[in-house]
Biopython code that builds the backbone (N, CA, C, O; Angstrom):
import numpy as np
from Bio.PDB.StructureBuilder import StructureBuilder

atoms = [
    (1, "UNK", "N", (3.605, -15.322, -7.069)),
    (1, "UNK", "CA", (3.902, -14.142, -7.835)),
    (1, "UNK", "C", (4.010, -12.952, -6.889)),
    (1, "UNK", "O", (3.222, -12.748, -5.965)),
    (2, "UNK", "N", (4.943, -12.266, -7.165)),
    (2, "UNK", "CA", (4.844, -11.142, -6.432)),
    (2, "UNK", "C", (4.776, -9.662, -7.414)),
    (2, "UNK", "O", (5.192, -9.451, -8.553)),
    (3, "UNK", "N", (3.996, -8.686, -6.337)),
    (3, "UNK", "CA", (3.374, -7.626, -7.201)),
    (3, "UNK", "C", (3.629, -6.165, -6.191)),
    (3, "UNK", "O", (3.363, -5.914, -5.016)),
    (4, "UNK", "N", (4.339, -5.309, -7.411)),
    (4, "UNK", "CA", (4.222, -3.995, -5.984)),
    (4, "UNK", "C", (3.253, -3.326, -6.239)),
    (4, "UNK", "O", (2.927, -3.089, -7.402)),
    (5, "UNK", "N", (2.452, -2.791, -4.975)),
    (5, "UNK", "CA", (1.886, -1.608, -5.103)),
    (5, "UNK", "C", (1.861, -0.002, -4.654)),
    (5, "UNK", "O", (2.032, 0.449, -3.522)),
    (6, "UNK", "N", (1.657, 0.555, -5.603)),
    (6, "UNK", "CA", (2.907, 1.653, -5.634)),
    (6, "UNK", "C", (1.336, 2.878, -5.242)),
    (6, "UNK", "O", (0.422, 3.225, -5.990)),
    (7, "UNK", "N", (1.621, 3.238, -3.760)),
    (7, "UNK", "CA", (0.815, 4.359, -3.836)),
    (7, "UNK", "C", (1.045, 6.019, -3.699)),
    (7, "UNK", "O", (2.013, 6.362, -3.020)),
    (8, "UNK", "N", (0.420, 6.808, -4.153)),
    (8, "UNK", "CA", (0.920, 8.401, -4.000)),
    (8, "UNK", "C", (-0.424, 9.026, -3.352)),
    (8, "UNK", "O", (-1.497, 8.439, -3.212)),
    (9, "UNK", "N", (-0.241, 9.804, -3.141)),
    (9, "UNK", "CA", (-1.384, 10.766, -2.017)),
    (9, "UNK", "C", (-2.443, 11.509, -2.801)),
    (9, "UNK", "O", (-2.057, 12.497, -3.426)),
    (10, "UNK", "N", (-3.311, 11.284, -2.840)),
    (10, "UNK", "CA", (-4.375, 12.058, -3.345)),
    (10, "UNK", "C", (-4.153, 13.597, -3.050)),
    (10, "UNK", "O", (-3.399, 13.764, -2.091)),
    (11, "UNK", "N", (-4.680, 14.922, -3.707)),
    (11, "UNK", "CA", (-4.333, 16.296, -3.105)),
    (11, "UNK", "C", (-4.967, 16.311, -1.612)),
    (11, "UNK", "O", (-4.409, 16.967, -0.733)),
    (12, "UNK", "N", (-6.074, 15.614, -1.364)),
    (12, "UNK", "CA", (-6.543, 15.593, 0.320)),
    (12, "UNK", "C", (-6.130, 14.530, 1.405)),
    (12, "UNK", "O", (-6.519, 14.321, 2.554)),
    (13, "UNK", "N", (-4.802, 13.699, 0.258)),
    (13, "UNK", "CA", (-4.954, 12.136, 1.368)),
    (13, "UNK", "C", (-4.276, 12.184, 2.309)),
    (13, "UNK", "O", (-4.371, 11.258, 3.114)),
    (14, "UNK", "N", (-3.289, 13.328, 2.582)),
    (14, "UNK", "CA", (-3.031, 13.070, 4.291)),
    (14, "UNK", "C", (-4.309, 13.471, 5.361)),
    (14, "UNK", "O", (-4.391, 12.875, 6.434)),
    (15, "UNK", "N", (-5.200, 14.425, 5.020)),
    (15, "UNK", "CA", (-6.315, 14.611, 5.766)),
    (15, "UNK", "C", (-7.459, 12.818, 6.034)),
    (15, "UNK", "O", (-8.129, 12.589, 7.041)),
    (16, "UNK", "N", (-7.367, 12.165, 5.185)),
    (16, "UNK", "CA", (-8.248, 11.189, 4.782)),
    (16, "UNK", "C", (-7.570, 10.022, 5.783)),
    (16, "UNK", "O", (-8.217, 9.081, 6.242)),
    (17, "UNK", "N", (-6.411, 10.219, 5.988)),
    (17, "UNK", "CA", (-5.624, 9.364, 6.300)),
    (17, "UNK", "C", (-5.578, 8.758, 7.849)),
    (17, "UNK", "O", (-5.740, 7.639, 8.335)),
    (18, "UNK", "N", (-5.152, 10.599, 8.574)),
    (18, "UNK", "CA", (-4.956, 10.402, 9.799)),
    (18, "UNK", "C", (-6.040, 9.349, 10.580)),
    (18, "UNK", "O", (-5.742, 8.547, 11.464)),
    (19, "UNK", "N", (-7.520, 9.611, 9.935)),
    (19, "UNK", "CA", (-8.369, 8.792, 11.226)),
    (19, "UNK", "C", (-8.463, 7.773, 10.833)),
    (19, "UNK", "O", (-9.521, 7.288, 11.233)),
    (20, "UNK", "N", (-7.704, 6.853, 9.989)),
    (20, "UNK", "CA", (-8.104, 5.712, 9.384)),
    (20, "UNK", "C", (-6.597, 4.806, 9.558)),
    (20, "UNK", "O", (-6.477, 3.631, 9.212)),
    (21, "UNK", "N", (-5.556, 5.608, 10.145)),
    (21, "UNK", "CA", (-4.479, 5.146, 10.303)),
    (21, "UNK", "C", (-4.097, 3.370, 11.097)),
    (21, "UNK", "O", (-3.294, 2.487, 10.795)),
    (22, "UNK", "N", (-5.060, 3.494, 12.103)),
    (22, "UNK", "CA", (-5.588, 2.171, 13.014)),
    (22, "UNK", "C", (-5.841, 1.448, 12.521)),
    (22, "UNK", "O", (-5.303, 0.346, 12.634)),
    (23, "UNK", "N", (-6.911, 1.743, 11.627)),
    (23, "UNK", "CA", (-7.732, 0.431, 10.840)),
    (23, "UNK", "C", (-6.752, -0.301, 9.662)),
    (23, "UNK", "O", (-6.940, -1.397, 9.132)),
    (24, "UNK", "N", (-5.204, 1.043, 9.327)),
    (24, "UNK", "CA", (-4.500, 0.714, 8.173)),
    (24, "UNK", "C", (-3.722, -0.605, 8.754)),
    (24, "UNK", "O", (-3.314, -1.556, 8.088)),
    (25, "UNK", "N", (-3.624, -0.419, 10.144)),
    (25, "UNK", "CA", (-2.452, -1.451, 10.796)),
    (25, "UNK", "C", (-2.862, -2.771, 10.693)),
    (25, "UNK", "O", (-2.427, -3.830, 10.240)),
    (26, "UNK", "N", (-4.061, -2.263, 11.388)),
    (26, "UNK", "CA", (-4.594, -3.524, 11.868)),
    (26, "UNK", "C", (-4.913, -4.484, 10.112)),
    (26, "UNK", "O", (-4.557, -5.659, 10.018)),
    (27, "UNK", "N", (-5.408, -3.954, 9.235)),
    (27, "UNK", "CA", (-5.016, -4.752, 7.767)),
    (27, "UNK", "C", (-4.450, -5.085, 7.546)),
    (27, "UNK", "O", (-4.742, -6.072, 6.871)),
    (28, "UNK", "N", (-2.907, -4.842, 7.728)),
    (28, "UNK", "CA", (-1.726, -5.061, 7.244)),
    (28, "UNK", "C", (-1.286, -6.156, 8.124)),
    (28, "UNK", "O", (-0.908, -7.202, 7.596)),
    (29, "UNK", "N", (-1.292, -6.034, 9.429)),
    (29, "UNK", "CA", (-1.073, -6.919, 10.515)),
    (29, "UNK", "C", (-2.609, -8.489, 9.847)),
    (29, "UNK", "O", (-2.252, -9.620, 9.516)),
    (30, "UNK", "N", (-3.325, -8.268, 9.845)),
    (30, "UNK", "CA", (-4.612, -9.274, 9.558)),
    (30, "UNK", "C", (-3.437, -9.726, 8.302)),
    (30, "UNK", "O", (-2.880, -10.774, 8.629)),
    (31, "UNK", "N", (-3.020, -9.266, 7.171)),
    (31, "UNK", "CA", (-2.451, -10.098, 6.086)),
    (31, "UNK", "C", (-0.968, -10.041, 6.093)),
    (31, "UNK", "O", (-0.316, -10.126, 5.052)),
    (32, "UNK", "N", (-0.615, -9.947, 6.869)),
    (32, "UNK", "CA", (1.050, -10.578, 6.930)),
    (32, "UNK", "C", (2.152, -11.516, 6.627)),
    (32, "UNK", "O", (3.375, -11.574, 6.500)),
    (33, "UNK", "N", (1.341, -12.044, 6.592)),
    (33, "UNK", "CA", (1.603, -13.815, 5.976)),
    (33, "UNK", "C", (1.380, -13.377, 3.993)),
    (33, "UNK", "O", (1.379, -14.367, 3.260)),
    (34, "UNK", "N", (1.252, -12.288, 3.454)),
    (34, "UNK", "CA", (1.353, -12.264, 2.177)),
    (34, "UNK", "C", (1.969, -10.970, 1.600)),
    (34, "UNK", "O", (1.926, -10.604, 0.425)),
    (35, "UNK", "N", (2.789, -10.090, 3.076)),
    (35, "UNK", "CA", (3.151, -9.143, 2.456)),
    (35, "UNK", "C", (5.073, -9.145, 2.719)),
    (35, "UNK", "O", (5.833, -9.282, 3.677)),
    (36, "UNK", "N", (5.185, -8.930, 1.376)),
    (36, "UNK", "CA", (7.251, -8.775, 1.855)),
    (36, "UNK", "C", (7.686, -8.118, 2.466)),
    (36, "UNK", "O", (8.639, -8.219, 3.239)),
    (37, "UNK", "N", (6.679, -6.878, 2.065)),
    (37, "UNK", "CA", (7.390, -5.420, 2.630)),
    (37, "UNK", "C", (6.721, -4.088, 2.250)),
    (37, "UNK", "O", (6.424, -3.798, 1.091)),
    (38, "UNK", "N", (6.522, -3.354, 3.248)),
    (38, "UNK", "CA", (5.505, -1.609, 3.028)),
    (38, "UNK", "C", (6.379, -1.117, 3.734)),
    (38, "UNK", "O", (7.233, -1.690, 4.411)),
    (39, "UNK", "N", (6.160, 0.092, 3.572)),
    (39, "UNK", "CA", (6.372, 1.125, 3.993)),
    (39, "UNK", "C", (5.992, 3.112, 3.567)),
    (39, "UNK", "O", (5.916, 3.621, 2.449)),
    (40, "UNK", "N", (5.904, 3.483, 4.322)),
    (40, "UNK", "CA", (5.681, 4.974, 3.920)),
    (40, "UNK", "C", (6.504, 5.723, 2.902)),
    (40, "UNK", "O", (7.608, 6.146, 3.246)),
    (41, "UNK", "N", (6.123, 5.895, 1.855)),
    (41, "UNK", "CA", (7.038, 6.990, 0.981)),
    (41, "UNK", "C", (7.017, 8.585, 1.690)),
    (41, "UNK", "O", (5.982, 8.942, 2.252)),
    (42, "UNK", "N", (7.880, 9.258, 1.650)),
    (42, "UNK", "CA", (8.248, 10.279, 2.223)),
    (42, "UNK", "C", (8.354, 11.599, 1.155)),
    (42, "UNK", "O", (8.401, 11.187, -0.003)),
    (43, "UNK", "N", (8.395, 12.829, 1.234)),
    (43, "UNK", "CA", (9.092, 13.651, 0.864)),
    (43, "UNK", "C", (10.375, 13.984, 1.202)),
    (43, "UNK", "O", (10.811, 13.717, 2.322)),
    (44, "UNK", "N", (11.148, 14.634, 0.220)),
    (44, "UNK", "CA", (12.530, 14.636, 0.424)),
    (44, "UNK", "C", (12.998, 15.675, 1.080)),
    (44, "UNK", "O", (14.008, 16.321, 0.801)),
    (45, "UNK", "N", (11.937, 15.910, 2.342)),
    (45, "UNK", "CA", (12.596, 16.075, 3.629)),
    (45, "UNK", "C", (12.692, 15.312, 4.961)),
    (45, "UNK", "O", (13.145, 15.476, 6.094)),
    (46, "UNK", "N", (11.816, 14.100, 4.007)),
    (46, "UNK", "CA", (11.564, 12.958, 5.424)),
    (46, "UNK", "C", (10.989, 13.229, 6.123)),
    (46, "UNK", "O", (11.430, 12.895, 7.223)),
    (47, "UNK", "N", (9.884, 13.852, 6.160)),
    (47, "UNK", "CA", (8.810, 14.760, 7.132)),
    (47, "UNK", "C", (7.371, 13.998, 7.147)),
    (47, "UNK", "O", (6.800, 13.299, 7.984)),
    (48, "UNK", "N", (6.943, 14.597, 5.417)),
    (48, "UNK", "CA", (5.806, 14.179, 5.128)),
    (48, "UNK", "C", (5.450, 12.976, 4.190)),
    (48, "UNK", "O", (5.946, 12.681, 3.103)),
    (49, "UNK", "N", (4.262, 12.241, 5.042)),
    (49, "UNK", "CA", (4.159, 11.033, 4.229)),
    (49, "UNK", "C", (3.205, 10.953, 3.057)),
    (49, "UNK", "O", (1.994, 10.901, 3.270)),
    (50, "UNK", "N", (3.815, 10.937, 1.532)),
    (50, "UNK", "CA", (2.948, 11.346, 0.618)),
    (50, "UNK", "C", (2.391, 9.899, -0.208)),
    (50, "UNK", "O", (1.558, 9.893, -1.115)),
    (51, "UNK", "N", (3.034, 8.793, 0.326)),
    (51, "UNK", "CA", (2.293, 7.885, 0.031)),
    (51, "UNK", "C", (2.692, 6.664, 0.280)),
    (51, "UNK", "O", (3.269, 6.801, 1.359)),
    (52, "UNK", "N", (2.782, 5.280, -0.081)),
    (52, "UNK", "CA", (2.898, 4.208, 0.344)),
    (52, "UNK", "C", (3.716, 3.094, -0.691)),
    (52, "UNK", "O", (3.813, 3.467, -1.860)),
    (53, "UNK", "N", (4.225, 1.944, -0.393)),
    (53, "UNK", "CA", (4.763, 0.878, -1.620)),
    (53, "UNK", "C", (4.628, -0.379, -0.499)),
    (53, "UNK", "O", (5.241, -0.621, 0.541)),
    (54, "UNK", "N", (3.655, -0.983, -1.130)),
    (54, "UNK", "CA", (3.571, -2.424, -0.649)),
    (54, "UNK", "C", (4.275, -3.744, -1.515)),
    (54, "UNK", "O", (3.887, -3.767, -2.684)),
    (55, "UNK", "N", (5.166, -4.763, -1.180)),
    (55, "UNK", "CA", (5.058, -5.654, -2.054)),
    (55, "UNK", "C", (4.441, -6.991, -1.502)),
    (55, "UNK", "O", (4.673, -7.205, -0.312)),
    (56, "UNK", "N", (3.701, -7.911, -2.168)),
    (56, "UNK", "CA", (2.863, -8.855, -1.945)),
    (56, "UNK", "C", (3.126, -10.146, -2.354)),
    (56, "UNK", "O", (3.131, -10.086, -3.584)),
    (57, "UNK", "N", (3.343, -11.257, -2.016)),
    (57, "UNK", "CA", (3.531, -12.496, -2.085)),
    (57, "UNK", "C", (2.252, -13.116, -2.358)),
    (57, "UNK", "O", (1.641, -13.375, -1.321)),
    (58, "UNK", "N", (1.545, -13.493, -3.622)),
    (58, "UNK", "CA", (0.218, -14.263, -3.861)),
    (58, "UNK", "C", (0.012, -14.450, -5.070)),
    (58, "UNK", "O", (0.504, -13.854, -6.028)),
    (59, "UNK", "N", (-1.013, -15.614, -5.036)),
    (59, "UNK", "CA", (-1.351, -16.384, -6.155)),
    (59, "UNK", "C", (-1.328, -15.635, -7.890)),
    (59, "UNK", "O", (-0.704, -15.945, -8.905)),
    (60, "UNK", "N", (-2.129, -14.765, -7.647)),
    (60, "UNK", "CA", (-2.002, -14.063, -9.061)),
    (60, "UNK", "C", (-2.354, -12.858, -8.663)),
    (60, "UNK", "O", (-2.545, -12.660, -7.463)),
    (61, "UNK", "N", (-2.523, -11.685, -9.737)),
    (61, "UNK", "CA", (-2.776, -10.165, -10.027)),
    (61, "UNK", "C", (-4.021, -10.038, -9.073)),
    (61, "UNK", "O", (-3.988, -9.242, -8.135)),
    (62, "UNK", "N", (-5.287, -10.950, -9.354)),
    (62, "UNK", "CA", (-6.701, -10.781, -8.861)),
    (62, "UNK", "C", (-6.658, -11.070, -7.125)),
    (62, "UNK", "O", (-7.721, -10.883, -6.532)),
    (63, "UNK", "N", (-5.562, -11.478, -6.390)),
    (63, "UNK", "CA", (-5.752, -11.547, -5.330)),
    (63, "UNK", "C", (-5.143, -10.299, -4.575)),
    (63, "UNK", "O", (-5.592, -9.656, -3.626)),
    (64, "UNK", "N", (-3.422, -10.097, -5.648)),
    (64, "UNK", "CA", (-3.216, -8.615, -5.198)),
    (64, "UNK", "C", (-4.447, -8.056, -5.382)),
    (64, "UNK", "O", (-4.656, -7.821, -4.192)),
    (65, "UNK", "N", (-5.264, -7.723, -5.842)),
    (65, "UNK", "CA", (-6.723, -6.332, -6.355)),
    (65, "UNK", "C", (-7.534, -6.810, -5.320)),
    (65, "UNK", "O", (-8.031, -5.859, -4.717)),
    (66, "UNK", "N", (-7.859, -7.851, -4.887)),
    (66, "UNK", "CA", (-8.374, -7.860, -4.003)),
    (66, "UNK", "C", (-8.021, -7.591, -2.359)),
    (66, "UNK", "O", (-8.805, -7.607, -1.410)),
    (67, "UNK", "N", (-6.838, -7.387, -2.368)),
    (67, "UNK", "CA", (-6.274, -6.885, -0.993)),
    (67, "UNK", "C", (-6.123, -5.466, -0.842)),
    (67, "UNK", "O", (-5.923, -4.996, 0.278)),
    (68, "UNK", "N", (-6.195, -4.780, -1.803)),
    (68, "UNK", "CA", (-6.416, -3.388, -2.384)),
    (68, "UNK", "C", (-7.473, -3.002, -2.299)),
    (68, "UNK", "O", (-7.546, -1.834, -1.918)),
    (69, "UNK", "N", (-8.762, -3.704, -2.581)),
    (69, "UNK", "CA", (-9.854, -3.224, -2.666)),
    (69, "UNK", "C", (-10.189, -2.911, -1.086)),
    (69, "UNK", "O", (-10.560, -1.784, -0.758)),
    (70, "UNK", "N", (-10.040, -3.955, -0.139)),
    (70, "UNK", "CA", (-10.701, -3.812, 0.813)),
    (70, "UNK", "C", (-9.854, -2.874, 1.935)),
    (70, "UNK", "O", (-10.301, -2.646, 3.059)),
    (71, "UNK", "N", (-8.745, -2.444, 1.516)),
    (71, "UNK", "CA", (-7.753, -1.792, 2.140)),
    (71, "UNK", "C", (-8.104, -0.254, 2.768)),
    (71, "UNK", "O", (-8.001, 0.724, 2.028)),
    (72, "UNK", "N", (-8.601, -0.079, 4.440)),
    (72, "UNK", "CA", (-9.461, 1.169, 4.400)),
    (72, "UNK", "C", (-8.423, 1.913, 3.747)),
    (72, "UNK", "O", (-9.067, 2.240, 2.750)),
    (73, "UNK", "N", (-7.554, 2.302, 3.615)),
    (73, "UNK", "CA", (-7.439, 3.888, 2.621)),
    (73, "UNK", "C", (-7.856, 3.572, 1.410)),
    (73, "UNK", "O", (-8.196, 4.511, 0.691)),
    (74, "UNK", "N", (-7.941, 2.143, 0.855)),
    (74, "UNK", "CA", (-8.244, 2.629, -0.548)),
    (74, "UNK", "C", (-9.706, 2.937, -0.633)),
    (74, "UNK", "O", (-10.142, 3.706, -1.488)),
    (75, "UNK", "N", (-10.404, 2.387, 0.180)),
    (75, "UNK", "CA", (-12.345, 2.364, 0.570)),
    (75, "UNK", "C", (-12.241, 3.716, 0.717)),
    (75, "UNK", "O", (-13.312, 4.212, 0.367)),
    (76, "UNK", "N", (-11.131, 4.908, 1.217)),
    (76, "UNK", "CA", (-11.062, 6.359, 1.964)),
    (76, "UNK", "C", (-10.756, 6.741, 0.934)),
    (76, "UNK", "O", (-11.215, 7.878, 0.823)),
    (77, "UNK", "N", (-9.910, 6.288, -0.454)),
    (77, "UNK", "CA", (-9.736, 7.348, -1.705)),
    (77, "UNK", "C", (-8.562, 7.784, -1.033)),
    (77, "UNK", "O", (-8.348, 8.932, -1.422)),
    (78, "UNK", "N", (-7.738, 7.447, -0.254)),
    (78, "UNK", "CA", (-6.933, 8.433, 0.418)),
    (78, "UNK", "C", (-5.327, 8.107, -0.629)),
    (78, "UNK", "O", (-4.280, 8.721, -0.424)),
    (79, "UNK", "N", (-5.509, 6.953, -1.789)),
    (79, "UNK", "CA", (-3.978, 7.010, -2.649)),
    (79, "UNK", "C", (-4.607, 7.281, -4.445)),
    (79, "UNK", "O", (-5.756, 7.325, -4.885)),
    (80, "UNK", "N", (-3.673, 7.377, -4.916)),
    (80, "UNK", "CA", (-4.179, 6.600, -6.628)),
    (80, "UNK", "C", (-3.135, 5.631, -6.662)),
    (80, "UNK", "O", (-2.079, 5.812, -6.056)),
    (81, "UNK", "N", (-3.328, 4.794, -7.218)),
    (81, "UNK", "CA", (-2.908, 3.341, -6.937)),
    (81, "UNK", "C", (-2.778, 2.671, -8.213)),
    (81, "UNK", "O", (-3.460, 2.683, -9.238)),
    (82, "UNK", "N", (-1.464, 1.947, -7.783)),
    (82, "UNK", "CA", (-0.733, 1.380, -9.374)),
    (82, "UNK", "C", (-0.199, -0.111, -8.445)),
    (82, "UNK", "O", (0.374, 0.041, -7.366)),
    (83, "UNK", "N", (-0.488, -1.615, -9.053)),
    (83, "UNK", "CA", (-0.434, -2.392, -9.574)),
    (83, "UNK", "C", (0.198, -3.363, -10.417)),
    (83, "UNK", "O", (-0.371, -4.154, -11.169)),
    (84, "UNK", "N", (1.744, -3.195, -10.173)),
    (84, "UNK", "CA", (2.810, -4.277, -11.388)),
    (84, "UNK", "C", (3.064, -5.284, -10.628)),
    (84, "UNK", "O", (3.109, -5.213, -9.399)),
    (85, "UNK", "N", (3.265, -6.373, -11.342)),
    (85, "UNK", "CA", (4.076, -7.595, -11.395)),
    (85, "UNK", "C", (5.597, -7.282, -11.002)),
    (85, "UNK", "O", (6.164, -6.278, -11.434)),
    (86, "UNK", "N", (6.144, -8.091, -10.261)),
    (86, "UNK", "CA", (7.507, -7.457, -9.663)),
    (86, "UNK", "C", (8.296, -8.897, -9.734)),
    (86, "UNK", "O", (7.761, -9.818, -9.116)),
    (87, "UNK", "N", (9.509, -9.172, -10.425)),
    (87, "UNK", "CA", (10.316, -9.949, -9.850)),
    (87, "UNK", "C", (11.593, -9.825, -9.219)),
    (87, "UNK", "O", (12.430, -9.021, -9.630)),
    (88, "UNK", "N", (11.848, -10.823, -7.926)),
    (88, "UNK", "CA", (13.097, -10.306, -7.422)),
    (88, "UNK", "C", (14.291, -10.333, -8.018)),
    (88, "UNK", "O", (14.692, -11.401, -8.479)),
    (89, "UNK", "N", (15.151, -9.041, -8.123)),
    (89, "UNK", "CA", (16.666, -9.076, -8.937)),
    (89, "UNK", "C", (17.908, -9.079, -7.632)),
    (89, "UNK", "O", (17.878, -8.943, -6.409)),
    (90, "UNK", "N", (18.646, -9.244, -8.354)),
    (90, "UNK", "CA", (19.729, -9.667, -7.991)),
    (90, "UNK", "C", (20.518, -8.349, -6.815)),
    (90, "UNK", "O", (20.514, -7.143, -7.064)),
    (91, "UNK", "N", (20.992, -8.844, -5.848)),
    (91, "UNK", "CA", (21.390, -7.907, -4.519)),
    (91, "UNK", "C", (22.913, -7.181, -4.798)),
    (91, "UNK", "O", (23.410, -6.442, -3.948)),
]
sb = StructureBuilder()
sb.init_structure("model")
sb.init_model(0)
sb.init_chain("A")
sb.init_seg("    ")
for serial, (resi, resn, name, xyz) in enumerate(atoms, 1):
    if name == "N":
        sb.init_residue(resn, " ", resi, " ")
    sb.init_atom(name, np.array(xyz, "f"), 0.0, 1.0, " ", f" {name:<3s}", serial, name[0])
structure = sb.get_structure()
């Protein structure tokens, strides 16, 4: 199943962010083997990064939540964070 997770910036989460940026990689890099695709959401000047969209390749909903949970920004509060079921459409 695959699931996106759709994050936006808390009013303090680029501050929350910067020193935890390392530890974000190195997570993402540790689970690779279950992710399709992240990347930084931007403002629409392409400047600032106001939040994130992961999509995830795994068993069910409870394993996405569990890759979330332990995710340092989410342990940092640094997104609010949303959770759907995603299937792939047509190119």
């Amino acid at each position: 199943m695959q699931f996106v997770i759709h994050c936006h910036d808390r009013p303090d989460g680029g501050a929350r962010r910067a020193p935890l940026r390392d530890a974000h990689r190195d997570y993402l890099k540790d689970h690779k083997d279950i992710i399709v695709a992240c990347g930084p959401l931007l403002d629409d000047d392409g400047v600032k990064t106001i939040g994130s969209v992961l999509i995830l390749d795994v068993a069910d909903k409870a394993e996405a939540e569990a890759f979330r949970a332990d995710e340092p920004f989410n342990r940092a509060r640094v997104y609010e964070w949303t959770i759907e079921r995603w299937r792939f459409g047509h190119v």
